[in-house]
C-alpha positions in Angstrom: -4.5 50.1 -2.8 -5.2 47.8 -5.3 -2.0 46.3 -5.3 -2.1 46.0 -2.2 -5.4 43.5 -1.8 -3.8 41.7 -4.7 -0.6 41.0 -3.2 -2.6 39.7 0.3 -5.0 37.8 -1.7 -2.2 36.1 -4.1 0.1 35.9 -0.8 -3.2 33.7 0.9 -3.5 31.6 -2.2 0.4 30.8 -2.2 -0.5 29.9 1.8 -3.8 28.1 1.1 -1.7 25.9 -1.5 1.2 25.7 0.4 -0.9 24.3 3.2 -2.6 21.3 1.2 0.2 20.5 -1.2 3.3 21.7 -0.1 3.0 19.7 3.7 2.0 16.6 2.0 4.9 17.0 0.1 7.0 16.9 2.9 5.4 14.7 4.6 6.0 12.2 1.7 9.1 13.1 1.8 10.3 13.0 5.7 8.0 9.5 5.9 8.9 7.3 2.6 12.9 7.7 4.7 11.2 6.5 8.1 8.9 3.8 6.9 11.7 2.7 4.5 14.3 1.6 7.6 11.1 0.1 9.4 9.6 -2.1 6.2 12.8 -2.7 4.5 15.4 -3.6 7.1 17.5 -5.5 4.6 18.4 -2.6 2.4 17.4 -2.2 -1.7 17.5 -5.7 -2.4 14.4 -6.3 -0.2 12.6 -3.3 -1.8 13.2 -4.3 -4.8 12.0 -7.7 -4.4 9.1 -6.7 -2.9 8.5 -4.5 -6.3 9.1 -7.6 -8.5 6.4 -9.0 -6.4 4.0 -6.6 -6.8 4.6 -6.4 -10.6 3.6 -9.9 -11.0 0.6 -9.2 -8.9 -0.4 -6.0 -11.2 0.8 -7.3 -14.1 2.9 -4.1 -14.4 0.6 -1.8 -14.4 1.8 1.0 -12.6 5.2 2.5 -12.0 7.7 2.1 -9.0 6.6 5.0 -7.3 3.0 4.6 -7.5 4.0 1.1 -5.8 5.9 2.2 -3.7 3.3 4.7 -2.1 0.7 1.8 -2.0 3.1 -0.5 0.0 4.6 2.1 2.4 0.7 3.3 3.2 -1.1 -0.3 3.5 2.1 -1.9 5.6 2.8 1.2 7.8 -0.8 1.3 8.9 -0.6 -2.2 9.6 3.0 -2.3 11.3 2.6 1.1 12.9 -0.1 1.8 16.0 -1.6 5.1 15.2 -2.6 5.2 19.0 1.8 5.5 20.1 3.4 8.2 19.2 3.9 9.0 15.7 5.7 11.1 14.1 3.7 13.8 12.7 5.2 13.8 8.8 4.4 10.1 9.3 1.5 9.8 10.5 0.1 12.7 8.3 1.3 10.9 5.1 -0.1 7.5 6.4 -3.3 9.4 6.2 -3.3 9.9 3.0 -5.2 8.4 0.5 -3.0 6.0 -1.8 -2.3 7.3 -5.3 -3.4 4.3 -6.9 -6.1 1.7 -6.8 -5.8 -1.9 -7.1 -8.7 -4.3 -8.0 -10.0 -7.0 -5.9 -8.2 -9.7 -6.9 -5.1 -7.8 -7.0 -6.0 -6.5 -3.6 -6.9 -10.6 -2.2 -3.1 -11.3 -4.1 -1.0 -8.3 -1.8 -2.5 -9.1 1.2 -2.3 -13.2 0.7 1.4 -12.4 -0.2 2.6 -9.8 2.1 0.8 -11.1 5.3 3.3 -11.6 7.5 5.7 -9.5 5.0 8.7 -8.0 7.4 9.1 -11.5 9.2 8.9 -13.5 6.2 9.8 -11.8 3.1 12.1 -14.9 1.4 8.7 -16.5 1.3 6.7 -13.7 -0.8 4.7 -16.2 -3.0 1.7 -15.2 -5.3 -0.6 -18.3 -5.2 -1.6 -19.1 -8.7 -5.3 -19.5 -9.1 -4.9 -23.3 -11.1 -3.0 -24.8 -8.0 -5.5 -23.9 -5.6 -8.1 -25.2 -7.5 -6.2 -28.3 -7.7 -4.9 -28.8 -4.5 -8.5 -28.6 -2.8 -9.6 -32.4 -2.2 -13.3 -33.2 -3.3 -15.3 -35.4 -0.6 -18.7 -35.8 -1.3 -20.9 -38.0 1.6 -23.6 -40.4 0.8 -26.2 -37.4 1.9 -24.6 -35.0 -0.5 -25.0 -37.2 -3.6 -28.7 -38.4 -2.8 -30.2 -35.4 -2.4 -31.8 -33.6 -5.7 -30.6 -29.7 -6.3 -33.4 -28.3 -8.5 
């Protein structure tokens, strides 16, 4: 009898587990294919200029995958209206939290660069923060320069 209740409880732990990790897995899976022909229409070259990109922007930090996962999840949810029909792997692993975490200014750099990503992607520029600075013209009126800042 005891082998019995410890083969139903290991058989509802194998379930329970199966249920949180092994969907996600698929979802990953089934999804990374579908969002792949929708943000990469170009083929391998585009991915993997838009992975160049992002390793300037995180300074290599992270490793393909992780990058990988971050792009698929931030673009789908932009690209990809939640309120259609979805598929469910997709819209399960667009749910998903992202596996990695980029800063703020990392974060300001992605979404400066990838704006208009699919329609635009020969022009993926990361702004450099000196030609900003420089490119910003200083007018100061008569009002501005008489007044005293304490």
């Amino acid at each position: 009898m005891t082998y019995l209740l410890t083969g139903i409880a290991i058989l509802l732990g194998m379930m329970i587990w199966f249920w949180k990790k092994g969907i996600l897995l698929i979802a990953e899976k089934r999804a990374t294919k579908d969002l792949g022909r929708h943000l990469f229409p170009n083929g391998e070259e585009q991915k993997l200029s838009a992975l160049a990109t992002m390793d300037k922007i995180t300074n290599n930090r992270f490793p393909e995958t992780l990058m990988i996962d971050y792009f698929l999840k931030i673009k789908g949810l932009q690209r990809i209206n939640m309120n259609d029909p979805v598929d469910f792997w997709t819209k399960k692993y667009l749910m998903t939290p992202t596996k990695i975490k980029l800063n703020y200014f990392e974060q300001v750099k992605f979404y400066e660069t990838f704006l208009n990503y699919p329609e635009d992607h020969e022009s993926m520029l990361i702004p450099s923060n000196n030609s900003e600075q420089e490119d910003i013209p200083r007018v100061f009126n008569e009002k501005a320069l008489n007044r005293r800042f304490a």
